[in-house]
KEKE-3310 file (N, C-alpha, C; in steps of 0.2 Angstrom, whole numbers, plus 5000, padded with zeros to 4 digits):
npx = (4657:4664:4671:4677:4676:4681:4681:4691:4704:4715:4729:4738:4750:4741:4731:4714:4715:4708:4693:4687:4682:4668:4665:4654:4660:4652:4654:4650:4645:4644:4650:4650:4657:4657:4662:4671:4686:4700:4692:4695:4693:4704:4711:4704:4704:4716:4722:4713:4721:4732:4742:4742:4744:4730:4731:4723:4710:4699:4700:4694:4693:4683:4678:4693:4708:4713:4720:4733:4740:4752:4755:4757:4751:4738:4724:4720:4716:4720:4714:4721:4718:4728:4734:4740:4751:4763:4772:4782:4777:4766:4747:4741:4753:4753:4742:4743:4754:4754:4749:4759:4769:4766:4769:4758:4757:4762:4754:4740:4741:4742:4727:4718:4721:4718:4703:4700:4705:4692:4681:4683:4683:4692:4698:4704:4716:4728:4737:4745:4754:4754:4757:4749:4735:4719:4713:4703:4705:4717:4715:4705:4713:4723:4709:4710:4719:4719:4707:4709:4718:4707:4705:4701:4697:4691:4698:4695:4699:4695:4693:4690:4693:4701:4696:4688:4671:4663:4668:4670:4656:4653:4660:4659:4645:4650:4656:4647:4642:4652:4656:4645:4646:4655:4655:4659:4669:4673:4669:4674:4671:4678:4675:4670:4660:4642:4632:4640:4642:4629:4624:4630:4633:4629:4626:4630:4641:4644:4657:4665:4677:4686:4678:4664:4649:4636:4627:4620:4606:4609:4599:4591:4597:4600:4588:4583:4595:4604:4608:4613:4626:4627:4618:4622:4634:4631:4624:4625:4626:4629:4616:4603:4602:4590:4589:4575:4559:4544:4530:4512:4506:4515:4528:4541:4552:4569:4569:4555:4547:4535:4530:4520:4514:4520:4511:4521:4526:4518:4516:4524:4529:4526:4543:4561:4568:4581:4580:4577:4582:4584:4596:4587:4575:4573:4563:4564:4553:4543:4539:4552:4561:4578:4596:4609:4620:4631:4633:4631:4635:4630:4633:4617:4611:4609:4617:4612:4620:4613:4609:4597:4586:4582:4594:4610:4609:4608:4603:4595:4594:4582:4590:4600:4604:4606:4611:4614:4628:4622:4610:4594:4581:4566:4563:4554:4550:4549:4539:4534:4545:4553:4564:4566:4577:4585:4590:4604:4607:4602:4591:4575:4560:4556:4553:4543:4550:4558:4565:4576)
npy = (4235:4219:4204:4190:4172:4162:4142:4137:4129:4121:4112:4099:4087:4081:4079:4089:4107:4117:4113:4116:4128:4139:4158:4171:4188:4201:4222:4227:4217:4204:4188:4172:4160:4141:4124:4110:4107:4108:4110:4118:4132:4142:4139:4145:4158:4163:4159:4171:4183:4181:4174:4159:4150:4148:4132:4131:4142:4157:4173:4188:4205:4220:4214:4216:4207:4198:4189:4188:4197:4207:4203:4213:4221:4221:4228:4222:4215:4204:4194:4182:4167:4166:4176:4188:4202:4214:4211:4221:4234:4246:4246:4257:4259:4245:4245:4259:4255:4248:4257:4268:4261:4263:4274:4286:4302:4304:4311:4308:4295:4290:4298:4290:4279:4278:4282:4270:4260:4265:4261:4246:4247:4249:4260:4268:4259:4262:4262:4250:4236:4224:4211:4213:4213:4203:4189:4192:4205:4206:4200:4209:4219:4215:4214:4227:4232:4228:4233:4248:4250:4251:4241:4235:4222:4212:4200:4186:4172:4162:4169:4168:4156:4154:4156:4155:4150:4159:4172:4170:4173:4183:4193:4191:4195:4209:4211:4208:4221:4228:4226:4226:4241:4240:4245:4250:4240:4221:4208:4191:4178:4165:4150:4136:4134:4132:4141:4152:4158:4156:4168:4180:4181:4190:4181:4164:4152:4134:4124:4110:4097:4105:4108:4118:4117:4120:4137:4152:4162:4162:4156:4151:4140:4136:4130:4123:4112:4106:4095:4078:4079:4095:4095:4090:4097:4110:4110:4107:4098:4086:4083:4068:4055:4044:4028:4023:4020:4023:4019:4010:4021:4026:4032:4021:4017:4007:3994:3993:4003:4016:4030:4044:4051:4069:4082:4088:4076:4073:4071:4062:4047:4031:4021:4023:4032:4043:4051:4063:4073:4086:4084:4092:4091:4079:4070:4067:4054:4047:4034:4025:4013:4018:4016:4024:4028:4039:4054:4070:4085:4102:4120:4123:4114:4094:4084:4071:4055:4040:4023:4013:4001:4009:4016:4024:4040:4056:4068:4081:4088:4100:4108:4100:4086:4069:4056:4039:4030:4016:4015:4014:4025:4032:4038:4051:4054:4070:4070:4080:4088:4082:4079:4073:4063:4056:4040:4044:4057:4067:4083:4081:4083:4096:4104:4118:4131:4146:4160:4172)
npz = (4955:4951:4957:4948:4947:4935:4932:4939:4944:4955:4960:4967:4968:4961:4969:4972:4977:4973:4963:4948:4951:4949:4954:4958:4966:4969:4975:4989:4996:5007:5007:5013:5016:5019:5026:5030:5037:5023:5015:5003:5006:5012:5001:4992:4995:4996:4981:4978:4981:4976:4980:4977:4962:4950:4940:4932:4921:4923:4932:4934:4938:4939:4925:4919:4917:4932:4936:4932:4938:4949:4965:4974:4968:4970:4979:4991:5008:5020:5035:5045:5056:5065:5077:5070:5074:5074:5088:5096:5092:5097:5098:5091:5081:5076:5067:5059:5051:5039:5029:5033:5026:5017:5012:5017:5025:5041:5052:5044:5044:5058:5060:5052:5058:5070:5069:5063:5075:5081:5079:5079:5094:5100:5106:5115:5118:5111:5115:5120:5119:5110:5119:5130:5128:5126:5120:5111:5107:5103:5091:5087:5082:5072:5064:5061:5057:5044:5041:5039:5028:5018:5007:4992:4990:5005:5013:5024:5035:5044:5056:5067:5075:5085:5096:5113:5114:5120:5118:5104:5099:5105:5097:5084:5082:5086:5073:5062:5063:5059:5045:5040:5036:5025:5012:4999:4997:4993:5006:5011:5020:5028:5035:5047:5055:5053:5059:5061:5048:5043:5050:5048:5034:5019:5007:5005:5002:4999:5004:4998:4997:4990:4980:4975:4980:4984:4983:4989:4996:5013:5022:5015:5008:5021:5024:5013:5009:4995:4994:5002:5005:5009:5019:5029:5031:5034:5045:5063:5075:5062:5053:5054:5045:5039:5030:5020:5015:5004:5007:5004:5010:5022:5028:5031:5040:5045:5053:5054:5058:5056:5051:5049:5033:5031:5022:5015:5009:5002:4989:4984:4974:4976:4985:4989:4996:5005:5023:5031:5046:5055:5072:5080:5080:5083:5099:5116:5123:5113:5103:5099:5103:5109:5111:5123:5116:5121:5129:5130:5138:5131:5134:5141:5135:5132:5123:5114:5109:5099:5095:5087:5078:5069:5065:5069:5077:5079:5096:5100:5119:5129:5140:5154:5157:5162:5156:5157:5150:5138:5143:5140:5132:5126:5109:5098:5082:5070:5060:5052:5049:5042:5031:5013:5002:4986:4982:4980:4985:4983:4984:4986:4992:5003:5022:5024:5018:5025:5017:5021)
capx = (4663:4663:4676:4674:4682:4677:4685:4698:4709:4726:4730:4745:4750:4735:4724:4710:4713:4699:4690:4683:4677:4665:4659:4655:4658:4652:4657:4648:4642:4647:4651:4654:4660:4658:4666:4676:4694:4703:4688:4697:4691:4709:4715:4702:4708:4723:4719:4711:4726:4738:4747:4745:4743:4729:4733:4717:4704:4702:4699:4693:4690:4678:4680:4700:4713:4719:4723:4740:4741:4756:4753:4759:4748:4730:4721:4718:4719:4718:4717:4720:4716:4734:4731:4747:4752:4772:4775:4787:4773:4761:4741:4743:4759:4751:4737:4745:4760:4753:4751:4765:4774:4763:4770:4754:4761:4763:4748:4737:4742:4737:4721:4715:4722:4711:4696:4697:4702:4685:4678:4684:4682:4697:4701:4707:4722:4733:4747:4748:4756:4747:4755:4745:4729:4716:4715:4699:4707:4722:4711:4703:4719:4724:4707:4709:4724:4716:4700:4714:4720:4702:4706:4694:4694:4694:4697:4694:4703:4691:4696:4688:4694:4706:4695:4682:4666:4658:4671:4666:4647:4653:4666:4653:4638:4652:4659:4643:4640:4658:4655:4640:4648:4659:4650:4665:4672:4669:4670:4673:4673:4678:4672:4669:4651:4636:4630:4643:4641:4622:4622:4636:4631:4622:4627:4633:4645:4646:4663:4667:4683:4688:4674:4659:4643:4630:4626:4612:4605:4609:4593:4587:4602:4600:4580:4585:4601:4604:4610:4614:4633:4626:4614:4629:4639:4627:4620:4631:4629:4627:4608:4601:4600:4589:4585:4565:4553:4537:4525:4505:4504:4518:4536:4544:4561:4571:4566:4547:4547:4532:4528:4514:4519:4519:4508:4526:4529:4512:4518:4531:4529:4531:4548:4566:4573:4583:4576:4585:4581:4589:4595:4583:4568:4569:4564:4562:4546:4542:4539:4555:4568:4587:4600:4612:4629:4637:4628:4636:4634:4634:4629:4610:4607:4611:4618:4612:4621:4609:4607:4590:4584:4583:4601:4613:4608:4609:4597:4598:4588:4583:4591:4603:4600:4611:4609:4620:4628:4619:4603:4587:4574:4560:4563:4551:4553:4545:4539:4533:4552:4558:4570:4567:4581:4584:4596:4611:4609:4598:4587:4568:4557:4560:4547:4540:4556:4556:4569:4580)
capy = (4231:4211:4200:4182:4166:4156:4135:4140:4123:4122:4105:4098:4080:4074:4081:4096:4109:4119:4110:4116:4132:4146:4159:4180:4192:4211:4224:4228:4210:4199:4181:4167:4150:4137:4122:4107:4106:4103:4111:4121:4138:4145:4138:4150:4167:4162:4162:4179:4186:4180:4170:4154:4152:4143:4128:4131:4146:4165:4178:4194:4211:4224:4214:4217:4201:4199:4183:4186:4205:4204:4203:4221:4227:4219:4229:4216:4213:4195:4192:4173:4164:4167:4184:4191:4207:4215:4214:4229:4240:4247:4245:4261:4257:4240:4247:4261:4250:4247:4265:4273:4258:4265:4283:4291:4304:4302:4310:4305:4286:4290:4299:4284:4271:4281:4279:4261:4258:4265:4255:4240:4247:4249:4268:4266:4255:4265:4265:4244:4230:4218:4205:4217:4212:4197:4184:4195:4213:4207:4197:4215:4223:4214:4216:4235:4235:4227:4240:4252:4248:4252:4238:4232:4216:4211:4190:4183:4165:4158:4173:4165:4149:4151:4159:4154:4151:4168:4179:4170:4175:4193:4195:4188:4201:4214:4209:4208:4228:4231:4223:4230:4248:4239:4248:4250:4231:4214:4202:4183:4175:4159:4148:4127:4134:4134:4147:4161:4159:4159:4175:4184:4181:4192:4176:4159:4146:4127:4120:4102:4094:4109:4109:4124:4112:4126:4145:4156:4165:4160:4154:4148:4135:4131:4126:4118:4110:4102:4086:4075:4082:4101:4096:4087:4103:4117:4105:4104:4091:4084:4081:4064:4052:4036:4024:4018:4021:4027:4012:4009:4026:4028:4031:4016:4017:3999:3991:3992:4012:4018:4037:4047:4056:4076:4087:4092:4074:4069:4070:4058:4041:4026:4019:4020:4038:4044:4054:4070:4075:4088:4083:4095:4088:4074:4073:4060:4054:4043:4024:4023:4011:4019:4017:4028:4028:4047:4058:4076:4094:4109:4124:4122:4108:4087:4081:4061:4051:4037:4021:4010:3999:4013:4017:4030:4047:4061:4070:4089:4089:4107:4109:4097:4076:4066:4049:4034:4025:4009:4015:4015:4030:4033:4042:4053:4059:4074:4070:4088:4092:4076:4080:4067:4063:4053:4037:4046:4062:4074:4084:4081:4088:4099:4106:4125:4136:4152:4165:4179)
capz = (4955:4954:4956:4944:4946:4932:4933:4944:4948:4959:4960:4971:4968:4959:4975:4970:4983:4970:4958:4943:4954:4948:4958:4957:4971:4969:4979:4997:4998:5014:5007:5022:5015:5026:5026:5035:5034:5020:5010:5001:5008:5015:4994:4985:4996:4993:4974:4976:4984:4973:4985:4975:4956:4949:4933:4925:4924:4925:4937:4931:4942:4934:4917:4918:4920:4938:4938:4932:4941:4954:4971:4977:4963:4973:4985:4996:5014:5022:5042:5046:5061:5071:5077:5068:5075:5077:5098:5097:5090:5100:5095:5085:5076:5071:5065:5056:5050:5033:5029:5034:5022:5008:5011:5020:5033:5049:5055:5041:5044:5063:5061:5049:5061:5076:5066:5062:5081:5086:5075:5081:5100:5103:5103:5124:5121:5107:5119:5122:5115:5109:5124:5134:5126:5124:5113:5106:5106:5096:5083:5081:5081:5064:5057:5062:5051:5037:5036:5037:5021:5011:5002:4987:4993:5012:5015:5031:5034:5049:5060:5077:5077:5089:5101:5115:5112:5123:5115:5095:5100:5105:5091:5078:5082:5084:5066:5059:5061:5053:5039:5036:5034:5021:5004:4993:4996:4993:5009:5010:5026:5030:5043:5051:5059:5050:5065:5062:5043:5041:5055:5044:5024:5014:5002:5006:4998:5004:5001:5001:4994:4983:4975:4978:4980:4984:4986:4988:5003:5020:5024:5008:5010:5026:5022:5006:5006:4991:4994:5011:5008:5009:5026:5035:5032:5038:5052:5068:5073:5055:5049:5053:5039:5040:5025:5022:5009:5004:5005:5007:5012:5026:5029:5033:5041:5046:5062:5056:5062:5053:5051:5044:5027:5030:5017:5010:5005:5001:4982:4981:4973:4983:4982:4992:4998:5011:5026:5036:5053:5059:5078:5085:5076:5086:5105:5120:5125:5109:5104:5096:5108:5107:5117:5122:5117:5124:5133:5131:5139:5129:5137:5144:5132:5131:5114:5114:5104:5103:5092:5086:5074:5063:5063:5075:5076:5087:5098:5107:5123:5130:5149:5157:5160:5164:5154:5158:5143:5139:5146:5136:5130:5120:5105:5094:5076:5069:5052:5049:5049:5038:5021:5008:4998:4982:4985:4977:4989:4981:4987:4983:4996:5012:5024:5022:5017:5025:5013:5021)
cpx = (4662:4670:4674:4679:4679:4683:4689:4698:4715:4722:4736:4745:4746:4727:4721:4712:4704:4699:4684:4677:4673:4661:4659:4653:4658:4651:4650:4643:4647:4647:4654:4655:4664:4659:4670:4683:4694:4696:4691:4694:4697:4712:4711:4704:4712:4725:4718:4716:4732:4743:4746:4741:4739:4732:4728:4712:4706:4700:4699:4690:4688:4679:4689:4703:4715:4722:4733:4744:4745:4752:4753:4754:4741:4730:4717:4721:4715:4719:4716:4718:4721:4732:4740:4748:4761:4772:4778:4785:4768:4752:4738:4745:4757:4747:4739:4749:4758:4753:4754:4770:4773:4764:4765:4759:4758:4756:4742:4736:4739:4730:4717:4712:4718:4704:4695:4697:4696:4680:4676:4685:4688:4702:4705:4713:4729:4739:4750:4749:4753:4747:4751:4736:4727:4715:4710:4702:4714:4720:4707:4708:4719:4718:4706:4715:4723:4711:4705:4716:4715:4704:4701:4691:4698:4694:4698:4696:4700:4694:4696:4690:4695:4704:4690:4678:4660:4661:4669:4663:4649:4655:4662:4647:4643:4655:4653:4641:4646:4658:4650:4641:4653:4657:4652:4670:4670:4672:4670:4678:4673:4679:4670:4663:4647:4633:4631:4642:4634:4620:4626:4635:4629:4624:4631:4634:4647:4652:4663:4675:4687:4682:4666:4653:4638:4631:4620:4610:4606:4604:4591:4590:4601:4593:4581:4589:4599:4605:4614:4621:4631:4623:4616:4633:4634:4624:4625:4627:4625:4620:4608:4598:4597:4587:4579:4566:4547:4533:4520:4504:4506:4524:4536:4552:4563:4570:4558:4543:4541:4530:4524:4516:4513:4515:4514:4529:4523:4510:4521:4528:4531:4540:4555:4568:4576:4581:4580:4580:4584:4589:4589:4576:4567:4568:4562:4554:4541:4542:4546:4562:4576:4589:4605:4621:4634:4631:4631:4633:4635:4631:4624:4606:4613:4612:4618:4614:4619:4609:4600:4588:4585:4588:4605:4611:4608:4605:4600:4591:4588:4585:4596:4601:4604:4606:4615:4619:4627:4611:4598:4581:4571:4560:4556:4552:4548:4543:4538:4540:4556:4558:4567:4571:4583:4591:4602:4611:4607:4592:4579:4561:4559:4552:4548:4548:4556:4565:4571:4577)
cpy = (4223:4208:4193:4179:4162:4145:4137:4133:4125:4113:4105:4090:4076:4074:4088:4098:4112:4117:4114:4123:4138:4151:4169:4184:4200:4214:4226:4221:4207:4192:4175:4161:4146:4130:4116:4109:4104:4103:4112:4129:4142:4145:4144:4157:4166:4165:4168:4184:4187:4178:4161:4154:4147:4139:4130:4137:4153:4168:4185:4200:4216:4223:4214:4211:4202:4192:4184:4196:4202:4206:4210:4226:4227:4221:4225:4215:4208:4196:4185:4173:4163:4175:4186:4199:4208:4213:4218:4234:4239:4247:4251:4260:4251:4242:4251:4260:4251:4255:4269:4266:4260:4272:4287:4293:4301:4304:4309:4297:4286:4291:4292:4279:4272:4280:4271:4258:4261:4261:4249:4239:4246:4256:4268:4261:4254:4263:4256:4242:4226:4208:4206:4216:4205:4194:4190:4201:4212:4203:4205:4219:4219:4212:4223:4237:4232:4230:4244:4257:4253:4250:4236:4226:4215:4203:4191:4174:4163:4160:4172:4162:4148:4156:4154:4156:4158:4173:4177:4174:4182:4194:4195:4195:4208:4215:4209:4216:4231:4230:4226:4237:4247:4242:4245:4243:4225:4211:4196:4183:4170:4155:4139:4128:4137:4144:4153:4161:4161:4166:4181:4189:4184:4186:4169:4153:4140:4125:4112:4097:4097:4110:4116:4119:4114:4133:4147:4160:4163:4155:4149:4141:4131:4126:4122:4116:4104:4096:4084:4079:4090:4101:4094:4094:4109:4115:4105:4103:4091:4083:4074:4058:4044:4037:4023:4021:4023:4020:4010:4013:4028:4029:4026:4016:4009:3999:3992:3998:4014:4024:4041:4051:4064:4078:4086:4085:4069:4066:4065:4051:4036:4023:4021:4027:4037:4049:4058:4072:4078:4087:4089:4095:4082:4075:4066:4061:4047:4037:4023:4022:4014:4018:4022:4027:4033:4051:4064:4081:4098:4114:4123:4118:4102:4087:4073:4058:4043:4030:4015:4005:4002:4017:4023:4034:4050:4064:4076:4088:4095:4105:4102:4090:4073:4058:4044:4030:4018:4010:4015:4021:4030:4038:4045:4056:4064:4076:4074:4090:4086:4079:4072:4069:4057:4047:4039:4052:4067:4075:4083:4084:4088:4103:4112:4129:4145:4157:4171:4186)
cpz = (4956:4952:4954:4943:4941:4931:4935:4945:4949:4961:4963:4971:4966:4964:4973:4976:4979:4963:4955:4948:4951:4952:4956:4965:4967:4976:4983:4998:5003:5012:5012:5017:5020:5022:5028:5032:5029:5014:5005:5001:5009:5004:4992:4987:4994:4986:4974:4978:4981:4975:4981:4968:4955:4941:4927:4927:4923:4928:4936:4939:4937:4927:4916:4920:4927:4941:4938:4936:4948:4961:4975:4974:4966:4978:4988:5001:5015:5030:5041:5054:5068:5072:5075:5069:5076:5086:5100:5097:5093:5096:5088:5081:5073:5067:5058:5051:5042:5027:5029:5029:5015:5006:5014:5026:5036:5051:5051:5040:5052:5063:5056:5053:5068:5074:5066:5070:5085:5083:5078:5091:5103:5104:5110:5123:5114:5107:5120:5117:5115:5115:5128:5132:5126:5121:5105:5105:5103:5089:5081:5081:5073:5059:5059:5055:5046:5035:5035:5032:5017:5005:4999:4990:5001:5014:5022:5032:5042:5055:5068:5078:5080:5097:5107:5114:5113:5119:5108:5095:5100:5099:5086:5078:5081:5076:5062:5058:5058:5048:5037:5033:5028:5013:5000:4994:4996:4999:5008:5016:5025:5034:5042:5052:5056:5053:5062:5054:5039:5045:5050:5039:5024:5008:5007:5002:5002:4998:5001:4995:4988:4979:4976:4975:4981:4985:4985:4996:5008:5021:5020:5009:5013:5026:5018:5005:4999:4987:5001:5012:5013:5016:5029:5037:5036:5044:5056:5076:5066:5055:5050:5047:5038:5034:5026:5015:5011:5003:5010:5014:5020:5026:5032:5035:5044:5053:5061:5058:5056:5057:5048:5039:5030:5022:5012:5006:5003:4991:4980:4981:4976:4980:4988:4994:5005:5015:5031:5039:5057:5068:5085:5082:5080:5096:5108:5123:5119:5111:5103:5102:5108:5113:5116:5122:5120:5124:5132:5135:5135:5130:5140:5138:5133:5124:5118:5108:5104:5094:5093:5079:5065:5059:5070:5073:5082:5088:5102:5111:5126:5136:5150:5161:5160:5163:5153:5151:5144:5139:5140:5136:5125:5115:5100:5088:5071:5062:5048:5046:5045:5031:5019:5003:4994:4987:4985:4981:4987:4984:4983:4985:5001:5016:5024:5024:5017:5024:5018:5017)
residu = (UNK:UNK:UNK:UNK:UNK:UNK:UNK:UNK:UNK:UNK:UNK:UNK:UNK:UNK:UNK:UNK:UNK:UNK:UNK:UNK:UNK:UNK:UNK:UNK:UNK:UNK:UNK:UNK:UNK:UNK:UNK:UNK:UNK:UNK:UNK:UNK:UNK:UNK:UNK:UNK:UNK:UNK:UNK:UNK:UNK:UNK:UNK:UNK:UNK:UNK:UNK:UNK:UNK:UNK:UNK:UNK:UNK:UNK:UNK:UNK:UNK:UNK:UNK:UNK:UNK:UNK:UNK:UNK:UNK:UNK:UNK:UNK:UNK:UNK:UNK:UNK:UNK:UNK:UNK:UNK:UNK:UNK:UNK:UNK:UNK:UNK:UNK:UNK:UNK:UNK:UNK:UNK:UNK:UNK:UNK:UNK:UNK:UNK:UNK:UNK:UNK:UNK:UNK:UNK:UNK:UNK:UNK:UNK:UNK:UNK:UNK:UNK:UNK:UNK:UNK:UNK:UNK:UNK:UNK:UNK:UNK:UNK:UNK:UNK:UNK:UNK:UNK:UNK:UNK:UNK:UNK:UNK:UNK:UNK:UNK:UNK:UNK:UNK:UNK:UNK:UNK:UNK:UNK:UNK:UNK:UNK:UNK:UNK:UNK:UNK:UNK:UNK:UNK:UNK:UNK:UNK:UNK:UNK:UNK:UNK:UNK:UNK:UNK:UNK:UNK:UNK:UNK:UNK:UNK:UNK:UNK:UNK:UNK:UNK:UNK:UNK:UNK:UNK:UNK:UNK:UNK:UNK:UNK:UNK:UNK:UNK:UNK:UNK:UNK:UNK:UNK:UNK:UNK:UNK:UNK:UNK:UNK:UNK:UNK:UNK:UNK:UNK:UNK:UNK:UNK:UNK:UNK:UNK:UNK:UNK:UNK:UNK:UNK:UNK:UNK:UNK:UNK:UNK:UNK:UNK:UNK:UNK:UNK:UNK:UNK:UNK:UNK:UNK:UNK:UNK:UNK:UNK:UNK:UNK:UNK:UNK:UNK:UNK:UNK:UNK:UNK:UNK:UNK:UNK:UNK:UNK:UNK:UNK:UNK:UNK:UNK:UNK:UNK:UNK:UNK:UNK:UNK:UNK:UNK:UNK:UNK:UNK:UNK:UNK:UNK:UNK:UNK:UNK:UNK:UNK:UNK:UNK:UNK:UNK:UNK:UNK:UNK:UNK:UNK:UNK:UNK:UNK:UNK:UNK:UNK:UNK:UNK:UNK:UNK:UNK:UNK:UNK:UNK:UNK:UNK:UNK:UNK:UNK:UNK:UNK:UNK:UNK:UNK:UNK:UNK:UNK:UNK:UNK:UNK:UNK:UNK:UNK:UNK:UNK:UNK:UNK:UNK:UNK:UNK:UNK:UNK:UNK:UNK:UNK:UNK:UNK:UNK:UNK:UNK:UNK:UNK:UNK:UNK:UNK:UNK:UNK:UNK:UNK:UNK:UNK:UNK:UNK:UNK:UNK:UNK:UNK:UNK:UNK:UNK:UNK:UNK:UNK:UNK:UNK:UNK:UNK)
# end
């Protein structure tokens, strides 16, 4: 089974949500597409759902039109990012709810909707309503009643956002084993966080302004972004990007920062690129003077937001430090781990790319 979008556009006032999209899912694949706001990630389910129509393009299942196939007629269930569940109906009855509307008896829409809740770890709380639950046990309630379904296609519309970060973490490893049992359907998740997106995927697609700007393996991705768009997006914090050049046999960044060329960029012609470092490539201890503009906590690391001669950038330190703004540190940069990118934002060389 695959499902194929070929130039898919929806337009709204002269604004692409999706531009000029093409992409193919087949069935028991895990697609994540990651993405900021205002990607257009929520626009293209939408599209697969038949919740909104595109202007241009076609959408084929197993070679057959579905583009213009009504909505009632697509095996398709969607969870979004509000936990939407009845409050009247106990965690059974929501479950069940879709099935007992499709005509399955009664105890054939139970026994189902018991399976899916042990599934989802929830076979202990049949009897409650979902005010009676946590934010996570009613985001698995409404995707308990979307396996339920054994629908062809399962969309996910950035199902965690609205949760904390320890129950993501939980929900994400526990989601990543349900998914896997998915054979007979195609998934596409949709997600803000590189993290949950590359742990997810058997496949991954970078959004950016409606448009689909990369895919390929999780990993492959993340090693080789594409272009500076694609290594901001999978980067959180964004990727690092100083200007310099290749000259008399050094990297050269502004303020005079001269760095030894790695092996990986021992190829490339002298001349003017741009330079990526992800925040965790760089570390304190170095010649390089910054100051610090914002100091953060997050968890058991500092995020330093620091500037230099050589432009702002951010820095993760392992453990908890306390850096007063203004102050001044020694920064290091780890040239084994430097991107090289053309002026215009393409990718040219990346250090040792290890494949999923």
């Amino acid at each position: 089974m695959a499902l194929i979008l070929e130039h898919i556009d929806i337009r709204v006032d002269d604004i692409a949500f999706l531009d000029d999209v093409s992409l193919t899912f087949k069935r028991g694949g895990l697609y994540t597409v990651l993405g900021r706001t205002l990607a257009g990630k929520t626009t293209l389910l939408r599209a697969i759902a038949g919740l909104q129509q595109p202007q241009k393009g076609t959408l084929t299942l197993n070679g057959k039109d579905y583009l213009h196939l009504p909505v009632w007629k697509r095996r398709v269930a969607m969870v979004y990012q509000q936990f939407i569940n009845y409050p009247h109906l106990t965690v059974l009855a929501n479950v069940a709810f879709p099935l007992r509307r499709a005509g399955v008896p009664a105890e054939e829409a139970k026994r189902r909707a018991m399976e899916v809740l042990d599934m989802v770890g929830l076979a202990d709380f049949e009897t409650r309503r979902p005010s009676a639950l946590s934010g996570g046990q009613q985001q698995r309630v409404a995707l308990a009643r979307a396996l339920v379904k054994r629908a062809e296609i399962l969309l996910l519309d950035e199902p965690l956002v609205n949760l904390d970060y320890k129950l993501r973490e939980q929900l994400r490893e526990e989601f990543q084993n349900i998914f896997e049992g998915q054979d007979d359907a195609i998934v596409v998740y949709t997600t803000t966080e590189p993290a949950e997106a590359i742990q997810l995927g058997h496949e991954l697609i970078i959004m950016d302004k409606g448009a689909v700007i990369q895919k390929g393996k999780p990993l492959a991705v993340f090693n080789a972004p594409a272009t500076i768009r694609c290594a901001k997006i999978i980067n959180d914090p964004p990727i690092n990007i100083f200007d310099g050049a290749i000259e008399n046999g050094a990297i050269q960044l502004q303020g005079s920062v001269l760095l030894p060329i790695p092996p990986h960029l021992a190829h490339l012609p002298q001349g003017t690129y741009c330079f990526g470092l992800r925040t965790s490539d760089l570390s304190l201890g170095g010649v390089i003077g910054s100051k610090v503009e914002l100091s953060e906590i997050s968890g058991s690391q500092t995020i330093l937001h620091l500037s230099a001669d050589i432009g702002a950038f951010i820095l993760f330190e392992d453990g908890v430090s306390q850096h007063a703004i203004g102050s001044t540190v020694q920064v290091n940069l780890d040239s084994d781990r430097i991107y090289a990118f053309s002026p215009r934002g393409d990718l040219i060389a990346a250090p040792a790319i290890t494949e999923n």
